[in-house]
C-alpha positions as CSV (number, residue, x, y, z in Angstrom):
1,X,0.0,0.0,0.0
2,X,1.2,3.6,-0.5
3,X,0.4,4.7,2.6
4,X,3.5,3.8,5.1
5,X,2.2,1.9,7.2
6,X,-0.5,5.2,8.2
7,X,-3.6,2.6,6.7
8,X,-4.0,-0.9,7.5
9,X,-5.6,-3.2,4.8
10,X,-8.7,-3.5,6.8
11,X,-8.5,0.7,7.1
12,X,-8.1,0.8,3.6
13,X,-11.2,-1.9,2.5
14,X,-13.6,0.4,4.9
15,X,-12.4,3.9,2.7
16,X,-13.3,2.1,-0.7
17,X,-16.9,0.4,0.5
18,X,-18.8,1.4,3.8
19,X,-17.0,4.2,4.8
20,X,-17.7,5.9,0.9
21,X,-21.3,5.2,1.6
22,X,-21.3,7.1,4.4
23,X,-19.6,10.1,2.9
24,X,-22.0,9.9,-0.5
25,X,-24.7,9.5,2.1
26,X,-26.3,6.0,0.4
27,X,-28.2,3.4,2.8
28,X,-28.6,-0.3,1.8
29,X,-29.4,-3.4,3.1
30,X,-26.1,-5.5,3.2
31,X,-28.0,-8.6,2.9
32,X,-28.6,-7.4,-0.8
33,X,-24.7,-6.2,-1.3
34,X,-23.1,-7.9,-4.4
35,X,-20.2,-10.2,-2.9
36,X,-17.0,-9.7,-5.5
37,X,-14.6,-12.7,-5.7
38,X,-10.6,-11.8,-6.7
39,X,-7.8,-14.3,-7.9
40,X,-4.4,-13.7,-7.6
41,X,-4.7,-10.5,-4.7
42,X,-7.4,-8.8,-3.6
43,X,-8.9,-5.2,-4.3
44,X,-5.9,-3.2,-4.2
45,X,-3.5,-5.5,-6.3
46,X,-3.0,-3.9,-9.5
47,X,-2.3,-8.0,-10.3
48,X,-5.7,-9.3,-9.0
49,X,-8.6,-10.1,-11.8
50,X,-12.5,-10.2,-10.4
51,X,-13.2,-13.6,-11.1
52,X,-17.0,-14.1,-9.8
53,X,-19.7,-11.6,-8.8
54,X,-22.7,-13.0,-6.4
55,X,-25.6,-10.8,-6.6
56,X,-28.2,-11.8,-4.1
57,X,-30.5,-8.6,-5.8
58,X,-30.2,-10.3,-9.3
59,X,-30.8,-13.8,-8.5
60,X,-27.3,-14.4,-10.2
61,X,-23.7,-15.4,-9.8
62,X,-21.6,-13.8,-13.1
63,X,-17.9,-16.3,-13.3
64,X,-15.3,-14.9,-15.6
């Protein structure tokens, strides 16, 4: 991470999903969240492809 050491991963996760949410001021159920599924990293790994999106709203799993 480029933040030395200020931002932990879990810091990090929370400024690119719930904490975003706060700031743009949406409200969801996260029983209806889509669930993203990475190979090779996770969301911050330039490396990492999505592989899998679970939609519980959709009815629908997309694999790639």
């Amino acid at each position: 991470m480029e933040s030395s050491g200020r931002v932990n991963k879990r810091q990090a996760y929370a400024l690119a999903s719930t904490n975003l949410d706060k700031l743009l001021g949406i409200k969801h159920d996260h029983e209806d969240s889509d669930l993203v599924a990475f190979e090779g990293g996770s969301l911050f790994d330039l490396s990492s492809k999505v592989t899998a999106i679970a939609s519980p709203q959709r009815g629908l799993v997309d694999l790639f």
